[in-house]
N, C-alpha and C positions, 0 to 999 in steps of 0.2 A: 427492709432487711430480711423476710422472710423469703422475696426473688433469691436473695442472692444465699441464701444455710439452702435453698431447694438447687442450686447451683452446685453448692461445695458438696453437698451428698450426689448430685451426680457423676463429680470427676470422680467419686469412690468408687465408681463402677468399674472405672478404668486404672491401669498399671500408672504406677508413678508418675512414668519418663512420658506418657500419654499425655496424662493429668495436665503435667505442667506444660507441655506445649498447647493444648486449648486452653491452659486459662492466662497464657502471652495472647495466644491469636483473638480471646475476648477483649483483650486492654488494648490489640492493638486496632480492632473494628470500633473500638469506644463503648466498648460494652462493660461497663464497672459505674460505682457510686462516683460520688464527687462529694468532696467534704466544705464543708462551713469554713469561713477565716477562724484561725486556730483563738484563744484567749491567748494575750499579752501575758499570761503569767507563765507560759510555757515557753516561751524563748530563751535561747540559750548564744552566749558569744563567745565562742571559741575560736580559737585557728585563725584569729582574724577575721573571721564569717560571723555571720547572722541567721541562728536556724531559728526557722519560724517554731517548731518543736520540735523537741528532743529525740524522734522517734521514728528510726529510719528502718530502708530494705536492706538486710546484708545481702553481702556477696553469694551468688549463688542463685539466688532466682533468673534475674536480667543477665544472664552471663554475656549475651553479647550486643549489649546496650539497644534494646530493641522496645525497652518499652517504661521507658525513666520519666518521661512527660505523664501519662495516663496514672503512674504512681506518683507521681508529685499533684495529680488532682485528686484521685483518693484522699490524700492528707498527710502523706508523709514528709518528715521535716528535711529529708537527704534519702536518696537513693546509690547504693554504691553499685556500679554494673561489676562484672569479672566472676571469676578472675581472666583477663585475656592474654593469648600469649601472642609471641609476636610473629610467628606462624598458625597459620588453623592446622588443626589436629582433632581427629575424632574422637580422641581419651580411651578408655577402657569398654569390652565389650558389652554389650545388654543381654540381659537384664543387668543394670546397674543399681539399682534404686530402691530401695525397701521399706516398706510403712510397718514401723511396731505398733500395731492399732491397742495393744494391751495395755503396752510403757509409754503411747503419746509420746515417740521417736520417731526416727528414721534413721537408716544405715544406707549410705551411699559410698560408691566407689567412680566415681565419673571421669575422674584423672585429667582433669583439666582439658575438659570438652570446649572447643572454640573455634569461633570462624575466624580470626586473629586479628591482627589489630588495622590491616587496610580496611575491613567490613567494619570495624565499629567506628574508624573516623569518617567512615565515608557517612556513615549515618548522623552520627554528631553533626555536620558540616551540613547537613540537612534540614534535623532537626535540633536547632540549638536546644540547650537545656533550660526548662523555666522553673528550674528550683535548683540546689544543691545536688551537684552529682559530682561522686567520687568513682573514681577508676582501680581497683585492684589487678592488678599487675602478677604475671609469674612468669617460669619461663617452658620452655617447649620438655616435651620430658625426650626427648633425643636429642637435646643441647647440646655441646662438647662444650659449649661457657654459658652456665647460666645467670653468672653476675651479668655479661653482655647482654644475656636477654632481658634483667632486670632493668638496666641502664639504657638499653631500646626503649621500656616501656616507658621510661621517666620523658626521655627525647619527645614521645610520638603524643601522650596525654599530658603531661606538664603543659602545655600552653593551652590545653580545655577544660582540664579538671580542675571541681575544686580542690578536690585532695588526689592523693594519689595510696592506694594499698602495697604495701611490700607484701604478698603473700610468701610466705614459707614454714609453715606448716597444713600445708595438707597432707593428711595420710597415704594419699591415694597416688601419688606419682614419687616413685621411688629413690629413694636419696635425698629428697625436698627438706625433710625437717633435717639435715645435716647442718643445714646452713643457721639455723638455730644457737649449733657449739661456738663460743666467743668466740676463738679465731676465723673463722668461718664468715662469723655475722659481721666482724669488724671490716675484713675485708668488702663484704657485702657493700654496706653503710659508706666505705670510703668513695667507692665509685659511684654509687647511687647520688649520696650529697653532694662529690664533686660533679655528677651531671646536673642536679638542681642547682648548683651554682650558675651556670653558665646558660640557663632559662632567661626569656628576660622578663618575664613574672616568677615569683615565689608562689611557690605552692606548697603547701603543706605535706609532708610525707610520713605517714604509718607506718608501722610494723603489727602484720595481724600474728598473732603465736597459739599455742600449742596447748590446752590445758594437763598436758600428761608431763610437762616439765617438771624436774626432780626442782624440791625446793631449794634445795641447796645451788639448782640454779636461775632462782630467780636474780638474786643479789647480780652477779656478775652479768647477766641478762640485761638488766634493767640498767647496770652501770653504762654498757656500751651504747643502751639505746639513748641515754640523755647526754652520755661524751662525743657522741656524734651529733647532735642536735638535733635527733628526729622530736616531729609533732607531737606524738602521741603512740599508741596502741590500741591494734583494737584484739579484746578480750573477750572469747574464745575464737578460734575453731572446734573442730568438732574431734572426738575423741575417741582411743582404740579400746577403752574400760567397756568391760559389759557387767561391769557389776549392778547386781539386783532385777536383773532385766530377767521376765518371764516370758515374752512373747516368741513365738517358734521361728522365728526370723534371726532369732536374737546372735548365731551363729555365722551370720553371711557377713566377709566379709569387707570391710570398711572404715570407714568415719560415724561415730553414733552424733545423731545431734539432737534434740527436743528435751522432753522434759527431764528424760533420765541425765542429760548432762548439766541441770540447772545449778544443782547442787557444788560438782566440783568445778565449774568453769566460774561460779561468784566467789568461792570461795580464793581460787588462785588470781583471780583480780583485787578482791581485798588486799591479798598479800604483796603485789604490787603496787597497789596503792599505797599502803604503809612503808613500803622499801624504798619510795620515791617521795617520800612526804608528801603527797597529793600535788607535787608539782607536774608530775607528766598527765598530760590530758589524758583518759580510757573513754574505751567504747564497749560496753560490756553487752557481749552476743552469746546465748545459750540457754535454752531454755526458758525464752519469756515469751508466755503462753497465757499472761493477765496483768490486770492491771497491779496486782500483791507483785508479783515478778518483778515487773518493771520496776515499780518502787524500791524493791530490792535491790536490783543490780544498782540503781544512781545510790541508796544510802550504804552499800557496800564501796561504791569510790568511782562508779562510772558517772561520769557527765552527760552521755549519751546513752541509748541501748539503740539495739540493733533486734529485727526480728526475721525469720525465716518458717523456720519448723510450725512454729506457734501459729501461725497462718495455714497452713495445710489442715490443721484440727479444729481450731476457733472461726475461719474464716474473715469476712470481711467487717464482722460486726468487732473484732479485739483490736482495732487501731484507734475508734471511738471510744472503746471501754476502757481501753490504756490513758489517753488521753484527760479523762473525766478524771479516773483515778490519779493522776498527779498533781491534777487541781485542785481536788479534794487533801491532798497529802501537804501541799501548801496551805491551804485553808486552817487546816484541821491541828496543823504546826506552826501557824503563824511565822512560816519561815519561807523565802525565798526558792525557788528549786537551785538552783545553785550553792546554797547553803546547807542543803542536806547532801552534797556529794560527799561521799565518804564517811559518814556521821554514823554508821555500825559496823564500820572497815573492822574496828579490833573483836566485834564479836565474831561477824566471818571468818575472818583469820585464824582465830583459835577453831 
C-alpha cells in the first residue's frame, strides 16, 4: 500500500487531465492492486444482478470504457464507463479540470469528452466484461435530437450492459439539465423505455440527476421516473454551489464534485428516497471519501455508492477501507446491509 500513496503523490505533480490519463495507462499495463474475494456480507441483489459489493467506479473516470476489467480486479462491485456519446467529440477546451486541494474537490468542465460509442463497442467485443459494467449514456452537445441520441445509446449498449445511465444533468454541456423539467423528461423516458422494449434482453435503465434540484421538484421528478418504469437513480452528479468552499480554484468554472458536495447530494437522496418510499433503487455518488461516508449515503437510502473524487485524495487504499467499514457496520448493528438502506433517510432530509 505504501507503492501505490508514493503513486498518488506522484500524479500530484502533474495537471488533472495528465493525472488521469497515466493512472488509465497504469491499469491498463496491469499495473494496480488486485483485491481479495470480497466477504459474503457485502453483496447486494438488485436490478436483477448480483453485485459482489456495494461499491462501485462512477461515471467519469473510464469515460471511454478502457479499463472496467483491471477495476473489477482492484475490487470494485460494478464499474460504470461514460458518459459516451454516440459521436466522438473533444468536449470543452483545456485546462478543464481542477483540484480544490484545500476543500478535498474538484471542479471540472469536460463537456462530454468521448471517442463515441463505435471505439467503446469495438472495445467491449474485445474485451468482454468480467464483472458488472454499466454504460452511461448522453448525447452529442451539437445534437439537433438529443432524445435520438439517448435512444442510439439504449440501441448500441443495451445488449452489453448491465445497466445502462440516462445522463442528464451534467453542468457542463449546455441545455443538458433541461431535460430534467417533467415534460421534457417524460418525453425523454417515453422513447428510451419504448427502445428498451424492443431489446431482446432487459436491461435495467437509470436516471443520474442533478443535486441543485429545487425541492419542490423532487415530487414530480421522482413521479415520472417510477410512471415510466425506470430502475432506479443514480444520486448525485456534480454541482454549480460553491458554498463554503476556500480554495483559490474555487471560481473556475464547472461541476464541483468531492467532499464539499457530500453534504447536499445525501441530503437530496434521502429526500428521494422518502418520496419514493424506498421503492425506487438509488445509487448515491458524492462525496464518499471513507468508509463513515459510505455508510452514510446506504443509511441515508442508497443501496449502492459510487466513488470518483474520493479516489483522487484517498487513493487506492479507500476501496479496502470502505469495504472493512460496512462489515463492521453490519456487525456492529447486527443488521443486514440491505436492511440499513434508508434507516436515517428522515434525519438527512430534515
Amino acid at each position: 500500500m505504501s507503492l501505490w500513496r508514493a503513486a498518488q503523490a506522484g500524479l500530484f505533480l502533474l495537471d488533472p487531465e495528465t493525472a488521469h490519463e497515466a493512472s488509465l495507462r497504469a491499469l491498463e499495463a496491469g499495473v494496480h492492486p488486485r483485491a481479495a474475494a470480497d466477504d459474503p456480507r457485502l453483496g447486494v441483489d438488485l436490478f436483477g444482478l448480483r453485485f459482489p459489493n456495494p461499491v462501485g467506479v462512477a461515471a467519469g473516470y473510464d469515460k471511454d470504457a478502457r479499463v472496467y476489467n483491471p477495476l473489477f480486479a482492484i475490487g470494485f462491485g460494478f464499474v460504470e464507463a461514460g458518459t459516451i456519446t454516440p459521436k466522438p467529440q473533444p468536449g470543452n477546451p483545456r485546462p478543464r479540470s481542477f483540484r480544490l486541494i484545500a476543500d478535498r474537490g474538484v471542479i471540472n468542465r469536460f463537456g462530454f469528452n468521448s471517442e463515441g460509442h463505435a471505439a467503446a463497442l469495438k472495445r467491449l467485443a474485445a474485451h468482454p466484461p468480467r464483472g458488472l459494467l454499466g454504460v452511461n449514456i448522453g448525447a452529442n452537445k451539437t445534437s439537433e435530437d438529443r432524445i435520438a441520441d439517448y435512444v442510439a445509446g439504449v440501441v448500441a449498449f443495451g445488449p452489453v450492459a448491465a445497466y445502462l445511465t440516462i445522463n442528464i444533468s451534467s453542468p457542463n454541456t449546455p441545455g443538458l439539465r433541461d431535460l430534467q423539467a417533467p415534460d421534457q423528461l417524460a418525453a425523454l423516458l417515453d422513447a428510451v423505455m419504448d427502445a428498451r422494449a424492443k431489446l431482446t434482453r432487459v436491461v435495467p435503465v437509470l436516471v443520474k440527476l442533478a443535486p441543485d434540484l429545487h425541492d419542490d421538484d423532487i415530487a414530480p421528478t421522482m413521479r415520472c421516473l417510477t410512471d415510466h418504469g425506470v430502475d432506479g437513480a443514480i444520486l448525485t452528479n456534480t454541482t454549480l454551489s460553491r458554498e463554503g468552499l476556500t480554495d483559490r480554484r474555487r471560481g473556475e468554472t464547472g461541476g464541483l464534485s468531492g467532499r464539499p458536495l457530500f453534504a447536499r447530494s445525501t441530503r437530496f437522496l434521502a429526500r428521494c428516497f422518502i418520496e419514493t418510499g424506498g421503492r425506487l433503487p438509488l445509487i448515491g455518488v458524492g462525496g464518499v471519501d471513507s468508509g463513515k461516508t459510505a455508510v452514510a449515503k446506504i443509511r441515508a437510502g442508497a443501496s449502492l455508492v459510487q466513488l470518483y473524487t474520493g479516489l483522487v485524495y484517498e487513493g487506492a487504499g479507500l476501496l479496502p477501507a470502505i469495504k472493512a467499514a460496512l462489515v463492521a457496520e453490519t456487525v456492529a448493528s447486527r443488521t443486514p446491509l440491505a436492511a440499513l438502506v434508508g434507516a436515517d433517510a428522515e434525519k438527512w432530509a430534515a
